[in-house]
C-alpha positions in Angstrom: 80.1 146.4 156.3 78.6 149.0 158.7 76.1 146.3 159.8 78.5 144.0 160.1 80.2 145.7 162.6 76.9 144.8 165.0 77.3 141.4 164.0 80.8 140.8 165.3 80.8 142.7 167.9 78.2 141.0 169.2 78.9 137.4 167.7 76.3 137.1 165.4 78.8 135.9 162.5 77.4 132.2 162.4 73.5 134.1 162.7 74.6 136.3 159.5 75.3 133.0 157.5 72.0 131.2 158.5 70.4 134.2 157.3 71.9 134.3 154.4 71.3 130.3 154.2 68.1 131.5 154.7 67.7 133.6 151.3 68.4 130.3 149.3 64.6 129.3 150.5 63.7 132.6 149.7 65.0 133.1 146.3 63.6 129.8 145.3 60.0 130.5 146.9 59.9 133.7 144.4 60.5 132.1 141.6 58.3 128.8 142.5 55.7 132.1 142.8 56.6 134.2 139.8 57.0 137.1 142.1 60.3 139.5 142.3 62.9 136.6 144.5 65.1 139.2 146.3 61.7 140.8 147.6 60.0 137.6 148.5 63.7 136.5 150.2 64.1 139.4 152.3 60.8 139.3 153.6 61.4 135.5 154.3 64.8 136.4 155.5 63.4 139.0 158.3 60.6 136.0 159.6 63.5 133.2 159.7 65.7 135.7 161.3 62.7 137.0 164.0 62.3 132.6 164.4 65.7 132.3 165.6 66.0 135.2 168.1 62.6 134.4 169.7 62.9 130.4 169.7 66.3 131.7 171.3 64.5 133.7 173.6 62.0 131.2 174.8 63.7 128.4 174.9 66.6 129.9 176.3 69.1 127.7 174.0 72.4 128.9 173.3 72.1 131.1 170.3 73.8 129.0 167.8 71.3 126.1 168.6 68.8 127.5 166.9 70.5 129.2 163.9 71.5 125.5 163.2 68.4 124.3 162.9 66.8 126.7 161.4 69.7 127.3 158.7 69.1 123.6 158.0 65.7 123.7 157.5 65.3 127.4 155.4 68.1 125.3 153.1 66.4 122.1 152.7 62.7 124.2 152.1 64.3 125.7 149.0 65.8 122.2 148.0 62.1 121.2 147.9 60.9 124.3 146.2 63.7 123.9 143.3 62.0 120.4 143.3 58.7 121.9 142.3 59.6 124.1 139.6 59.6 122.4 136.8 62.0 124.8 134.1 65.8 124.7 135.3 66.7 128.4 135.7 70.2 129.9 135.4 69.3 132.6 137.2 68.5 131.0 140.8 71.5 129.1 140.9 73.5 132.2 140.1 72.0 133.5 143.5 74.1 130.9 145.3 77.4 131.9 144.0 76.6 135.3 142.6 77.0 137.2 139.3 77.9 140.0 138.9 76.5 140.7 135.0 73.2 139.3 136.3 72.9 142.8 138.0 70.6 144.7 136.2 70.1 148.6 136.3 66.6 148.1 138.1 69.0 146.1 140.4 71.4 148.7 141.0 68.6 151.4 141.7 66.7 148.9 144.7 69.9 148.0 146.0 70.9 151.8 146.0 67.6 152.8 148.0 67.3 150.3 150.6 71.1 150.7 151.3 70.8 154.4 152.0 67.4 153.4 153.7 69.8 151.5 156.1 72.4 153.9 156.3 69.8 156.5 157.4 68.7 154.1 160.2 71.8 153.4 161.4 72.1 157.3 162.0 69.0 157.2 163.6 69.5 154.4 166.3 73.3 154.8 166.6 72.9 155.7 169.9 70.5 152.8 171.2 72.7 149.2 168.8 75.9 150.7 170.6 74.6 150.7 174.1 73.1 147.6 173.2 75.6 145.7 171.9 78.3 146.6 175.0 75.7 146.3 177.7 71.7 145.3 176.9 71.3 144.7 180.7 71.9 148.6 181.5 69.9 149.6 178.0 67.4 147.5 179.4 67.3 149.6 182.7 67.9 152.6 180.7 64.2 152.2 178.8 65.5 151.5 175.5 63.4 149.0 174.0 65.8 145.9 173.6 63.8 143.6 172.0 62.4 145.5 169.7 65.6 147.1 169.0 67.4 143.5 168.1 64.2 142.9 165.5 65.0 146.0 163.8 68.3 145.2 163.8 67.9 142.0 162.2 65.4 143.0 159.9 68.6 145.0 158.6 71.2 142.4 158.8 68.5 140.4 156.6 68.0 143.2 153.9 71.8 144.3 153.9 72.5 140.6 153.3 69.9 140.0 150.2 70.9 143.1 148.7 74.1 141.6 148.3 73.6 137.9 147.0 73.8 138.8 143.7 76.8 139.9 143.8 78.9 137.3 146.0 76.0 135.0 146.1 74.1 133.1 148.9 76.9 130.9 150.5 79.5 133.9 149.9 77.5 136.6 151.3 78.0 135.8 155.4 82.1 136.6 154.7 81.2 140.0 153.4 79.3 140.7 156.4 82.3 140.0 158.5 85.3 140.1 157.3 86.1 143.6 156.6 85.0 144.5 160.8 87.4 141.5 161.8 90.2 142.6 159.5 90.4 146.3 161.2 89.6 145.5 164.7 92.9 144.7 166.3 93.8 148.1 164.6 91.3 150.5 165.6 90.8 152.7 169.1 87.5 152.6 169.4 83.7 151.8 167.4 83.6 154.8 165.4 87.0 153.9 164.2 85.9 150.4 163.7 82.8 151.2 161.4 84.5 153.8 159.4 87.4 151.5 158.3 85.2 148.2 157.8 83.2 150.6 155.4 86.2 151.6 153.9 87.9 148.1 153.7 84.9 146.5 152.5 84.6 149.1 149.6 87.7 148.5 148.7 87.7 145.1 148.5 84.6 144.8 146.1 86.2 147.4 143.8 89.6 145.0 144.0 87.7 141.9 143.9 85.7 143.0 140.8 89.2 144.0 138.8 90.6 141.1 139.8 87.7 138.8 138.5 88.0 141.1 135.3 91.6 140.5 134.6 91.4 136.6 135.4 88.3 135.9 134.4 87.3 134.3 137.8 83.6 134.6 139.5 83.6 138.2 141.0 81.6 136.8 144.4 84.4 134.1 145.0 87.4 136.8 144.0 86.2 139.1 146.5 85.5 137.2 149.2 88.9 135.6 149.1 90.8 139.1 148.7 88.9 139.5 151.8 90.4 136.9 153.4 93.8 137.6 152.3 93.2 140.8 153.8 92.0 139.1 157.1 94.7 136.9 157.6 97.2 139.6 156.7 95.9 141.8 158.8 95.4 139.4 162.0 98.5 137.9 161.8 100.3 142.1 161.5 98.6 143.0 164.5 99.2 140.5 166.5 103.3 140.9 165.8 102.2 144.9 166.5 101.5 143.9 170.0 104.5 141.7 170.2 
């Protein structure tokens, strides 16, 4: 949720879900290998995601242009890689919508580590993603490396998104991104405010989501994502009778 703060701020939400696309081609790759799929998707997922912001760059195409084509292609790459292996396997198609008792301890102790490995990042170049994402022209001018800073910041996007598929699943995963930072923004006073409550929303609505799914035995991705959008909808449409 922290990350996906960046990501609306700076209008990145349909980048987010060709990313996450992105994973599908991923997943199936590792499996098609017999390696470890979440690490052979986030390594695929940083390279797509580098693809996209330097065909961007170069070709100087509106930045959903490429996302499109490149969320096409990562998704029909793992269609043709699905087509190769020859066993059906429960568990790759479980990526797409996610499940929750497919996460394993081993699971929970990767996911653990490269999340704090974010959060300790985010600490570090807090400074330099703000002043990027309100004004890259002046960070620019300022010496801050922009370029590379945006490939970092991707890179992070890619591995907070992977480390959550599992859970709400491929196609899910790009509302969790966003959601909870659109939900609090037309409550908030400024960015700190804004991270801090899109943690906290996006917390809370995995812990609700998960109950929820419990009690009526529905697929915890799909539960939470659609508490979140409850919460989203609820929220916009307070806010905006707020203001009057």
């Amino acid at each position: 949720a922290s990350i996906g703060t960046y990501v609306v701020l700076r209008g990145m939400a349909f980048l987010g879900a060709g990313i996450s696309h992105a994973a599908f081609g991923g997943v199936a790759l590792g499996y098609y290998l017999g390696v470890n799929p979440s690490a052979v998707a986030i390594i695929f997922c940083v390279l797509v995601s580098w693809a996209i912001a330097l065909t961007g760059r170069i070709t100087k195409l509106k930045g959903d242009v490429p996302v499109g084509v490149f969320f096409a292609a990562t998704m029909s790459f793992g269609a043709i890689i699905i087509n190769l292996i020859k066993e059906y396997n429960v568990d790759l198609f479980g990526y797409l919508f996610g499940n929750i008792l497919a996460v394993s301890e081993s699971d929970l102790i990767i996911t653990a580590s490269l999340g704090a490995i974010l959060g300790v990042l985010m600490l570090i170049f807090y400074h330099q993603f703000l002043y990027i994402t309100f004004d890259s022209q002046m960070a620019k001018v300022s010496g801050i490396p922009v370029l590379a800073m945006d490939m970092l910041l991707l890179s992070m996007i890619s591995v907070a998104i992977v480390i959550s598929i599992k859970v709400v699943g491929i196609i899910l995963v790009s509302a969790l991104l966003v959601a909870p930072s659109a939900a609090v923004m037309g409550w908030v006073k400024n960015f700190r405010e804004l991270m801090s409550f899109s943690i906290l929303l996006g917390v809370l609505s995995s812990l609700g989501g998960i109950v929820i799914s419990y009690y009526l035995n529905t697929p915890s991705g799909a539960t939470i994502v659609l508490l979140l959008t409850v919460v989203f909808l609820t929220s916009s449409a307070l806010s905006k009778f707020r203001r009057g």
